[in-house]
N, C-alpha and C positions, 0 to 999 in steps of 0.2 A: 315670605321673602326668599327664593332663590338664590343658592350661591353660586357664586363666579365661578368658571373653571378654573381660573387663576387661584381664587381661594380653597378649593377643593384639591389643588398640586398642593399648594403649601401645608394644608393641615393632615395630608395623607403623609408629606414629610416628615411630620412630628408625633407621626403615630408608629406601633408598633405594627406586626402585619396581621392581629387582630383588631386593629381599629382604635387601641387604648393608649390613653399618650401618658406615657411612665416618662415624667419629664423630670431632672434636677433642676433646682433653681442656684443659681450665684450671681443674682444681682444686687448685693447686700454693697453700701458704701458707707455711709456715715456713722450705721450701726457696727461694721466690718473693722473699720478704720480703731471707733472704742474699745472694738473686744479684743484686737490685736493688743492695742496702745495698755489694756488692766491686763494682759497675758502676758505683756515684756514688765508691767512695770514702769511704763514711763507713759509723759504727757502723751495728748495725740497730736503733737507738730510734730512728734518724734517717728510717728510712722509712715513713709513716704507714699507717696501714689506709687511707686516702682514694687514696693511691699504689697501693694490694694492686688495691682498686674500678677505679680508671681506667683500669691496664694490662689488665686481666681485658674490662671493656669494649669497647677498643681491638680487641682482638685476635678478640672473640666480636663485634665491628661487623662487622672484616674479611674476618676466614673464614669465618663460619658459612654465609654463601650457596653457599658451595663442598662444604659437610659436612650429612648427614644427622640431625646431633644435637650437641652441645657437654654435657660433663663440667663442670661448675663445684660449689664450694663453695655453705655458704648462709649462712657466713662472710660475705667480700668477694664473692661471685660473683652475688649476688641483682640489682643493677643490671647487670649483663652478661647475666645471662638476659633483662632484658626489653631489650635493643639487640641480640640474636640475631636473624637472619632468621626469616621464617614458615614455612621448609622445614624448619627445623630441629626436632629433638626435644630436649627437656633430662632429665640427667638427674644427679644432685643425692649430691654426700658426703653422707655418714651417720657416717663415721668421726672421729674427733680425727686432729689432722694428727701424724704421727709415731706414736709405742708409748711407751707406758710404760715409764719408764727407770727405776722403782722397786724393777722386778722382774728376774731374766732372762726369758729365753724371744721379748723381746719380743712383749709381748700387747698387743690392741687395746684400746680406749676408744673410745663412741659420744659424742661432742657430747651434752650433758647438757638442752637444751632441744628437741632434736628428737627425732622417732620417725616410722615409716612414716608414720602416717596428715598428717600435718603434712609430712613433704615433700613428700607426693601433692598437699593444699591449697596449699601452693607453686607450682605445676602445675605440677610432674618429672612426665616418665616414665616414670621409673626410680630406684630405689634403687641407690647404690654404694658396695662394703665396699671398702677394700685392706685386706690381710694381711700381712704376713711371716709366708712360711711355710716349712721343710723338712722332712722327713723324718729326717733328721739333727739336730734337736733332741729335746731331751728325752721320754720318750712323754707326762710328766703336762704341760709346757705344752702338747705339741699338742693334747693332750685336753682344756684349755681353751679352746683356739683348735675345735676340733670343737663344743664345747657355744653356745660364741659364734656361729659362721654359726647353728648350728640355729634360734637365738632369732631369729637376724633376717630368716630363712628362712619360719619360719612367722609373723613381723610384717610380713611382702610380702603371705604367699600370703593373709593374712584381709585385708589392704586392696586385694589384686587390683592390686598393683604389680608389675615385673617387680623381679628381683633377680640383679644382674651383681655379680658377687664378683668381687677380684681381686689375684693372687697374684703377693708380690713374693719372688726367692728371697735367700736369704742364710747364712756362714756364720756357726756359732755358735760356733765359736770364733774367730773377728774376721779372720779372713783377708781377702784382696783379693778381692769379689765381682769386680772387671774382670779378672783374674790369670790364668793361663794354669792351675793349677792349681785353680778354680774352676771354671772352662770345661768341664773334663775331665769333673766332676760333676754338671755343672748341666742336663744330658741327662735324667740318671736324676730328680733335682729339680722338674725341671717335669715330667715324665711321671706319678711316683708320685702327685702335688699334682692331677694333670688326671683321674685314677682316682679319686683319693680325693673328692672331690667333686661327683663325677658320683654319685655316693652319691643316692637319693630325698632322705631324710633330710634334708639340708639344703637342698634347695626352689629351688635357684641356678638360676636361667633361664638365663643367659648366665656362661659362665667367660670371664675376662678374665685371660690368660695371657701369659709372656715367651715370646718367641723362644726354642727351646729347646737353641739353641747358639751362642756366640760370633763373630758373623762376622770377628772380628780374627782370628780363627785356625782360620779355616778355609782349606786351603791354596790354594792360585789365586783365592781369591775377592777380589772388586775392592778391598776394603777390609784384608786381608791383612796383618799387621805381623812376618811371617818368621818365627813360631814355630807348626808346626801341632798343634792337638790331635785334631783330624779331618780325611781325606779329603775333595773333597765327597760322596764317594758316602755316607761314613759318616754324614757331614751332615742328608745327605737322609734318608738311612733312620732317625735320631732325629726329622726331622720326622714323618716315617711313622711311628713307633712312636707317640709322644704324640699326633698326631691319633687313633692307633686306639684308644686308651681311653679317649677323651669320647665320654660318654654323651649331653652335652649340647650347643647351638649354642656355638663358643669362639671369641673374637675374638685376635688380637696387642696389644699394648701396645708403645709406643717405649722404653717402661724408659730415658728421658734418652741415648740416642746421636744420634748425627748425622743429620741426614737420608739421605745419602748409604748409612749402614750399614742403616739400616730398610727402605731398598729395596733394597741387594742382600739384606739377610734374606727379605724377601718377595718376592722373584723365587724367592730358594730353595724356598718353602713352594711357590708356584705351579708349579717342576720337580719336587719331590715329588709332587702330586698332592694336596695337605692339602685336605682340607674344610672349614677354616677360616670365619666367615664376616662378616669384615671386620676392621676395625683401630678402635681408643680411644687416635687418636694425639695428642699433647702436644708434649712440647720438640723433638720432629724435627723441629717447623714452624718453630715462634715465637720458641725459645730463645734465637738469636742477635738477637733484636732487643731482648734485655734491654740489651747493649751499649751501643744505638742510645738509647734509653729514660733509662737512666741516664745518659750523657752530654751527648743532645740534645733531651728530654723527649717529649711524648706527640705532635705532630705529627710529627716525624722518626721516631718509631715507627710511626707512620699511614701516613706513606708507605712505609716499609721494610716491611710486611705485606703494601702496597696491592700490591710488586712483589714481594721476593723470597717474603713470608710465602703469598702464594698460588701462586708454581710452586711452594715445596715443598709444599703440599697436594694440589698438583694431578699432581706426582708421585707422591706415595701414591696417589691415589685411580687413577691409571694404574695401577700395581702391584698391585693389588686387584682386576684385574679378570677374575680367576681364581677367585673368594672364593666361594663358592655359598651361596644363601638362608640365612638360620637355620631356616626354618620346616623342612627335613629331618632335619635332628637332635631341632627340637624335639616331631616325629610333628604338624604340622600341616597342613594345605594352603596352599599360596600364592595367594593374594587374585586374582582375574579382574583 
């Protein structure tokens, strides 16, 4: 499948001028909203949408001259888009924050007043699904979660948007996704999810994928908490497996760990040999300055970004710098 030149502007937008999209993410709402609300101390009626805006702001003021593009809602995150630097590319939820708690399977829901062509008018460069997804659920939810990307798949490719899907894993029967017994599985999780998607059919330019194994328990590894569920050799070779059946360009995601673990993960990718091609990182950066924020408000956040919030960015983008173009997966040339 050929892409658009339309989608081939936009994703050059969100690339660095190696071809590697070192993107932040702040489209975090309902999760946003509770870490703030246990940071002050009070209920979360107590923290307003005007709070959700100003932190979103703050932090797409601060880092974006460091990143290739910033992830934001179109919620709270519409004034943080326009306080992003001019290197940056945007690129815009499409989802409700959370799944549908009415059903099992957790299935998504699109935000009820948007649609491709209206995020594009927004001026995104990109459309963003998350999912919860496994293979380990049921076949007819997941076969509603298949019918759902295909919709929004083909609601990109006619407005010539790009479309970065992106997969959160989980059990379904409510186990501990951080757990030493989730670990063990979450190889086979992310790899089946990075297959199944590379599918034509659902139109995904970009997979936006987890680390595809636990670095708390991987054994020697810097972050390491005494229980191993892999080698690193075995390690690596699960990065190499799921790199080898994307069809498509796939980025990492922080999936909410510490900075610290998101770069020994991606150091790992980088000793594998992943063809990865870049990172959609979030709370690796900025998370700890919710602290700051709730306690000491939006200047003492300004400054905790101005310093620690850009080495941890700038550690990533250190650690990425093994990450190779999108355009080779995606069968394009890269730009003179």
């Amino acid at each position: 499948m050929q892409l658009s030149e339309g989608k081939i502007k936009h994703l050059n937008a969100l690339s660095d001028k190696n071809g590697v999209i070192a993107a932040a993410a702040m489209d975090q709402r309902g999760s946003l909203r509770k870490m703030i609300a246990q940071a002050k101390g009070v209920g979360q009626d107590q923290v307003s949408d005007e709070m959700l805006s100003e932190f979103k702001t703050a932090v797409c003021k601060v880092l974006t001259p460091h990143a290739s593009a910033i992830l934001l809602d179109p919620e709270f995150g519409l004034p943080a888009a326009k306080a992003r630097a001019k290197n940056a590319g945007l690129l815009l939820a499409y989802e409700e924050s959370g799944y549908d708690n009415t059903k099992p399977g957790r299935l998504p829901d699109l935000l009820p007043h948007l649609s491709a062509r209206r995020i594009k008018e927004f001026g995104a460069d990109a459309v963003k699904i998350l999912i919860y997804y496994t293979s380990f659920e049921k076949p007819d939810a997941n076969d509603i979660k298949h019918a759902f990307i295909e919709r929004v798949g083909a609601e990109c490719e006619d407005n010539e948007i790009p479309f970065f899907c992106e997969f959160v894993s989980y059990d379904p029967q409510g186990g501990d996704e951080k757990g030493f017994e989730f670990a063990k599985r979450k190889p086979e999780i992310v790899t089946k999810y990075m297959e199944e998607f590379s599918k034509p059919q659902y139109k995904i330019d970009v997979l936006k994928v987890e680390i595809p194994i636990n670095a708390e328990f991987v054994e020697g590894s810097s972050v390491f908490k005494g229980q191993a569920a892999y080698s690193r050799k075995e390690a690596l070779d699960h990065f190499r497996k799921a790199a080898s059946v994307a069809k498509k360009p796939f980025i990492y995601l922080s999936a909410g760990v510490s900075n610290p673990q998101f770069i020994e993960s991606l150091n790992m990718a980088a000793e594998a040999g992943t063809d990865y091609s870049g990172v959609l990182c979030g709370r690796a950066t900025w998370k700890d300055g919710i602290a700051v924020y709730g306690k000491q408000g939006l200047q003492a956040l300004e400054t905790w970004l101005s310093d620690q919030g850009i080495k941890n960015i700038n550690a990533v983008n250190a650690a990425i710098k093994s990450a190779k173009p999108w355009h080779a997966k995606a069968g394009v040339a890269v730009p003179a």
